[in-house]
N, CA, C and O of each residue as an XYZ file, in Angstrom:
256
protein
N      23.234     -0.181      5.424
C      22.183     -0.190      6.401
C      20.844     -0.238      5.667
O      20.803      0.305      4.563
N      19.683     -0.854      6.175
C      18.768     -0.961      5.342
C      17.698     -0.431      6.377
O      18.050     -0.782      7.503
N      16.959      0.019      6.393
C      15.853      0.521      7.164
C      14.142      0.543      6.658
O      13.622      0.118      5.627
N      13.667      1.094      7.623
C      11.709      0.768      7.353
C      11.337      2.035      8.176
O      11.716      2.272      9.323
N      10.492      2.851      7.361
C       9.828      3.622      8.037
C       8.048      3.404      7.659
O       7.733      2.957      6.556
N       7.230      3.686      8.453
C       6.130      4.072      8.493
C       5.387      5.197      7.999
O       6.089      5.965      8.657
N       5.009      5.565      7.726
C       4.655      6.806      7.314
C       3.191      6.974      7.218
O       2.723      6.314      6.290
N       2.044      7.870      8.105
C       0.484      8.330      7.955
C       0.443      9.126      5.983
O       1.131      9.937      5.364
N      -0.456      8.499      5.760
C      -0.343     10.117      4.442
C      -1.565     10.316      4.727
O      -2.091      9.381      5.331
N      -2.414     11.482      4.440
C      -1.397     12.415      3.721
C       0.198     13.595      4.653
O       1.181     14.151      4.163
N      -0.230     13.507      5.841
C       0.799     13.965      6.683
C       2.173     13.922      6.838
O       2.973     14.802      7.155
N       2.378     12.238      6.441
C       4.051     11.694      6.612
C       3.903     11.585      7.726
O       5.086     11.330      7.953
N       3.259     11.540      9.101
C       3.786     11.184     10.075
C       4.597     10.163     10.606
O       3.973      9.130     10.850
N       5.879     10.142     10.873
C       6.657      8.542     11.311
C       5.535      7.673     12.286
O       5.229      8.043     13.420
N       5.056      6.602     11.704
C       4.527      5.775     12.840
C       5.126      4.746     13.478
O       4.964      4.213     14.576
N       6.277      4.482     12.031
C       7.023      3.011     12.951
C       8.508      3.108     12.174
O       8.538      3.513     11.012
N       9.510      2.790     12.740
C      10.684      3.462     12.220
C      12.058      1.845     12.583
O      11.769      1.186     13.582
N      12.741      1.599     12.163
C      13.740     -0.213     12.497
C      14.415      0.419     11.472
O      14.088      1.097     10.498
N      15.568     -0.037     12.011
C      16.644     -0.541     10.842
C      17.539     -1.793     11.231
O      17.359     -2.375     12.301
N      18.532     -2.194     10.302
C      19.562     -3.033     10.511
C      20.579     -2.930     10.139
O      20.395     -2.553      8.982
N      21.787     -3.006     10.316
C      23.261     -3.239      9.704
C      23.251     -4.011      8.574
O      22.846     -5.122      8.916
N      23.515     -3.989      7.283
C      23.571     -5.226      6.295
C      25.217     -5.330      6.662
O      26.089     -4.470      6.790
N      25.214     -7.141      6.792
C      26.473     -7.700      6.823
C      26.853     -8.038      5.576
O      26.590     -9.181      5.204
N      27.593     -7.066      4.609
C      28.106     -7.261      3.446
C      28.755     -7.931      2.666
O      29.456     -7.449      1.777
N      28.573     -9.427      2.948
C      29.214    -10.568      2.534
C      29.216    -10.803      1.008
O      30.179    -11.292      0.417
N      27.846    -10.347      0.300
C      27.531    -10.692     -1.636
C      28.474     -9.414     -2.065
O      28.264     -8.334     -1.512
N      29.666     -9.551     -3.195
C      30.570     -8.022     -3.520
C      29.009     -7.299     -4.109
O      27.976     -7.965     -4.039
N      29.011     -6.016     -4.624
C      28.573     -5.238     -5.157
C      28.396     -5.557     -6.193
O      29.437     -6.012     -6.665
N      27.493     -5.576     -6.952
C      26.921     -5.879     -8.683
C      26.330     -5.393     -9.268
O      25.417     -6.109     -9.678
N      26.299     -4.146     -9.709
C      25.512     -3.336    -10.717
C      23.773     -3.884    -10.803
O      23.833     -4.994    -11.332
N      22.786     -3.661    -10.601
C      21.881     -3.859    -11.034
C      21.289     -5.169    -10.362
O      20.264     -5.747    -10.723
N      21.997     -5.475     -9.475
C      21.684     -7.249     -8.339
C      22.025     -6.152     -6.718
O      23.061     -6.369     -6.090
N      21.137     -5.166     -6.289
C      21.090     -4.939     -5.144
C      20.377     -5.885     -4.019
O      20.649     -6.230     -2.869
N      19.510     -6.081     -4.787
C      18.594     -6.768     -4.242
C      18.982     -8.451     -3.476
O      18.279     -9.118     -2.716
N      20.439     -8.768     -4.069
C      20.978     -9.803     -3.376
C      21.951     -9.481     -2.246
O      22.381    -10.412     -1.566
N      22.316     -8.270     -2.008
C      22.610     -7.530     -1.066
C      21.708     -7.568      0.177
O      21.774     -8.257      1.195
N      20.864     -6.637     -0.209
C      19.560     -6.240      1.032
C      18.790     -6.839      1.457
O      18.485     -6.785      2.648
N      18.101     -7.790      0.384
C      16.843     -8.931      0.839
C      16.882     -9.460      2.190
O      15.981     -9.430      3.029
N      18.253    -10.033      2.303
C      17.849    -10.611      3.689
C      17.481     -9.696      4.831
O      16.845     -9.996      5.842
N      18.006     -8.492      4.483
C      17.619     -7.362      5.755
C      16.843     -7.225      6.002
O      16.401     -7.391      7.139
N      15.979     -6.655      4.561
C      14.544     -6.465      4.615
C      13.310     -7.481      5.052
O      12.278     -7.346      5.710
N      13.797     -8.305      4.515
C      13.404     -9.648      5.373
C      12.621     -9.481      6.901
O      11.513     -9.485      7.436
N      14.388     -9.303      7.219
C      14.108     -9.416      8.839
C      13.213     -8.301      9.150
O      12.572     -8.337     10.201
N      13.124     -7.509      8.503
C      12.904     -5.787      9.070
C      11.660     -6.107      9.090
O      11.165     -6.193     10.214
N      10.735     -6.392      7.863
C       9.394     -6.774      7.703
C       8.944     -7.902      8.573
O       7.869     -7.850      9.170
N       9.640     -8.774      8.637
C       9.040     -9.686      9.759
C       9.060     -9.121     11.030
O       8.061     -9.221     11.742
N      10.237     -8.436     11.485
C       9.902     -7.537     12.888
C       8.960     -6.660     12.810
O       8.377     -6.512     13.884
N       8.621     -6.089     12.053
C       7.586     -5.126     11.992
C       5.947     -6.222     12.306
O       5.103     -5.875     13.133
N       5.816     -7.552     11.424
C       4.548     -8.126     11.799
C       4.420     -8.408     12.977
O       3.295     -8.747     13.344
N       5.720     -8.358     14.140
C       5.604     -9.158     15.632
C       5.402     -8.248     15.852
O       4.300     -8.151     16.393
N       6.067     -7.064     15.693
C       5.892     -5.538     16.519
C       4.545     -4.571     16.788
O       4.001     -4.113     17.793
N       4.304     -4.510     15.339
C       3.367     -3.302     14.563
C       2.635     -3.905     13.765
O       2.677     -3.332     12.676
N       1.793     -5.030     13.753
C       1.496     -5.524     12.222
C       0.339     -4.393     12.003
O       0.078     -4.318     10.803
N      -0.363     -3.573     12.721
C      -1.221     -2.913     11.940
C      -1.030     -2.068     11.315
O      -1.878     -1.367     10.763
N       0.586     -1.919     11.255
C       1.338     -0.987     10.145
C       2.070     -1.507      9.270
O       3.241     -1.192      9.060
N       1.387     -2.416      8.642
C       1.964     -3.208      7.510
C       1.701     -2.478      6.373
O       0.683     -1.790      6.448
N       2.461     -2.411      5.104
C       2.139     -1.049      4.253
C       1.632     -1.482      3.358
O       1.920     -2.589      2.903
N       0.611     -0.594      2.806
C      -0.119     -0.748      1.398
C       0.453     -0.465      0.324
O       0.048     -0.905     -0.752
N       1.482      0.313      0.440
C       2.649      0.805     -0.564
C       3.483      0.450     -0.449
O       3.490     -0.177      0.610
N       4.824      0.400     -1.149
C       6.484     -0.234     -0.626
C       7.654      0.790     -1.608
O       7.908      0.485     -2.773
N       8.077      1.614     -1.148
C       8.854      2.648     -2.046
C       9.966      2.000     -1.672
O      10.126      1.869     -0.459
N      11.099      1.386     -2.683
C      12.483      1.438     -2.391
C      13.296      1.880     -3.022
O      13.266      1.577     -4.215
N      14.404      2.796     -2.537
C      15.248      3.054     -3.681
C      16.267      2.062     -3.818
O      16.298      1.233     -2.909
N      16.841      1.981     -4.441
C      17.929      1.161     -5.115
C      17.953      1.481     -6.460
O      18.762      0.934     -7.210
């Protein structure tokens, strides 16, 4: 699952919150997550510009 949150700082308040199912079609590869998730995130960020664009982020934390 790949998800997007929003977040006010210094507070953390949730301002805008999506996720998606990743359809796990690429196997698993050490150190190539990113050919996994991309397309999710993708979508997630583009829903967010139709949705919310004035919560488009100045920062981008991901783990992987």
């Amino acid at each position: 699952m790949a998800a997007i949150v929003i977040c006010e700082y210094p507070s953390l308040r949730v301002l805008y919150e999506d996720y998606e199912e990743i359809d796990v079609e690429v196997p698993y590869i050490p150190g190539f997550l990113a050919q996994k998730e991309l397309p999710s995130y993708i979508n997630l960020f583009n829903r967010l510009k139709e949705k919310a664009p004035e919560f488009l982020p100045q920062v981008l934390l991901v783990d992987g």
